[in-house]
C-alpha positions as CSV (number, residue, x, y, z in Angstrom):
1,X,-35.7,-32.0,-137.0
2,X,-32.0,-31.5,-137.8
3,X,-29.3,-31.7,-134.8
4,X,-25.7,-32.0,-134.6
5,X,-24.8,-35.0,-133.7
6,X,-23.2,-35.3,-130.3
7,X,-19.1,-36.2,-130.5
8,X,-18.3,-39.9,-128.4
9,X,-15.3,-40.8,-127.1
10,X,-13.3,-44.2,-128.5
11,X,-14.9,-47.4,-127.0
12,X,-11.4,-47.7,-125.3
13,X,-11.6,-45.1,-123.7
14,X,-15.1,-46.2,-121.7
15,X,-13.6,-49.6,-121.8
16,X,-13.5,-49.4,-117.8
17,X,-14.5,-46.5,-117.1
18,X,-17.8,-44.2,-116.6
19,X,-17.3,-41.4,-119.2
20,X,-19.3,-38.2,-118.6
21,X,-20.3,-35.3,-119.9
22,X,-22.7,-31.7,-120.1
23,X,-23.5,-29.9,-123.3
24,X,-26.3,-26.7,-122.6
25,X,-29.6,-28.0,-120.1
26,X,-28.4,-31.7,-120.2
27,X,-25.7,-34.0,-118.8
28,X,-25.0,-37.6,-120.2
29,X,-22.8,-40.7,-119.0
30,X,-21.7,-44.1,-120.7
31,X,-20.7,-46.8,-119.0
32,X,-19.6,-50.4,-120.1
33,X,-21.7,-53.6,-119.0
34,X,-20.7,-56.8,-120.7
35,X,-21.3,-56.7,-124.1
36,X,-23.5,-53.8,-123.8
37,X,-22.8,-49.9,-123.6
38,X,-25.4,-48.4,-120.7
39,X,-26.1,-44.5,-121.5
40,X,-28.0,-42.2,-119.2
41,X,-29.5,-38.4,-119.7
42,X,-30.7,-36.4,-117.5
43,X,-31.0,-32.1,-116.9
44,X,-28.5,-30.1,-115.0
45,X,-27.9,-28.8,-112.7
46,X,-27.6,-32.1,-110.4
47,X,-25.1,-35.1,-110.7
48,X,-27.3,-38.2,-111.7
49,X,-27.6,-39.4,-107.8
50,X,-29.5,-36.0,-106.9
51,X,-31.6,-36.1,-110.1
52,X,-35.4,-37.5,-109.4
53,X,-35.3,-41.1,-111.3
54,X,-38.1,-39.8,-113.3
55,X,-35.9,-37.4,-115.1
56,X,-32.9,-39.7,-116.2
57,X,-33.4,-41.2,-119.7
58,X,-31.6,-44.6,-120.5
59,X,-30.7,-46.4,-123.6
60,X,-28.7,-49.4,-123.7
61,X,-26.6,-50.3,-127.2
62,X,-24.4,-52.6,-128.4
63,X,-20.3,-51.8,-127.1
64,X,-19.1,-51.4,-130.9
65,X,-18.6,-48.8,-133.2
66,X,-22.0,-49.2,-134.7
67,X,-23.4,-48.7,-131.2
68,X,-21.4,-46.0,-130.2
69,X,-22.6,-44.4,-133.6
70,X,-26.0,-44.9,-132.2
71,X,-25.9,-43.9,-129.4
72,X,-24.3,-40.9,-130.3
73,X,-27.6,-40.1,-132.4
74,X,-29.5,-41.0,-129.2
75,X,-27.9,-38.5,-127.3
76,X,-28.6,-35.8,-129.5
77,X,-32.0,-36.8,-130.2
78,X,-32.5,-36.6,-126.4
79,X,-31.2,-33.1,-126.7
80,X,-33.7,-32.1,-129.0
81,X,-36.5,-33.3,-127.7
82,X,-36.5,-32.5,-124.1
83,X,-34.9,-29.0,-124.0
84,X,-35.7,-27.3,-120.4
């Protein structure tokens, strides 16, 4: 199935910080942990510590630009599988 591909910030810019986001149904977040680049889905309309842990997807990928590209695809896959 085609998708657009969802557009990530620099790795600097999650460097230290949580970066979120919404686009439509779904809300995502990407956070740095070591070596590692923690993303998390879930619906709207809550914030991710009202949302049943049942409904929040996570991937974990490398904290390069080859993992930011995947996770980027990640994302959008999510998107386009679990629409409301």
């Amino acid at each position: 199935m085609e998708f657009e591909k969802f557009e990530l910030p620099q790795l600097g810019l999650i460097e230290c910080n949580t970066y979120g986001m919404s686009r439509g149904w779904m809300r995502y977040s990407m956070q740095r942990s070591g070596g590692s680049m923690v993303v998390k889905v879930w619906p709207q309309p809550f914030c991710i510590e009202k949302t049943p842990e049942a409904q929040v997807h996570i991937a974990t990928f490398p904290f390069d630009e080859k993992g930011r590209e995947q996770a980027a695809e990640w994302i959008s896959q999510e998107y386009t599988l679990f629409p409301p």
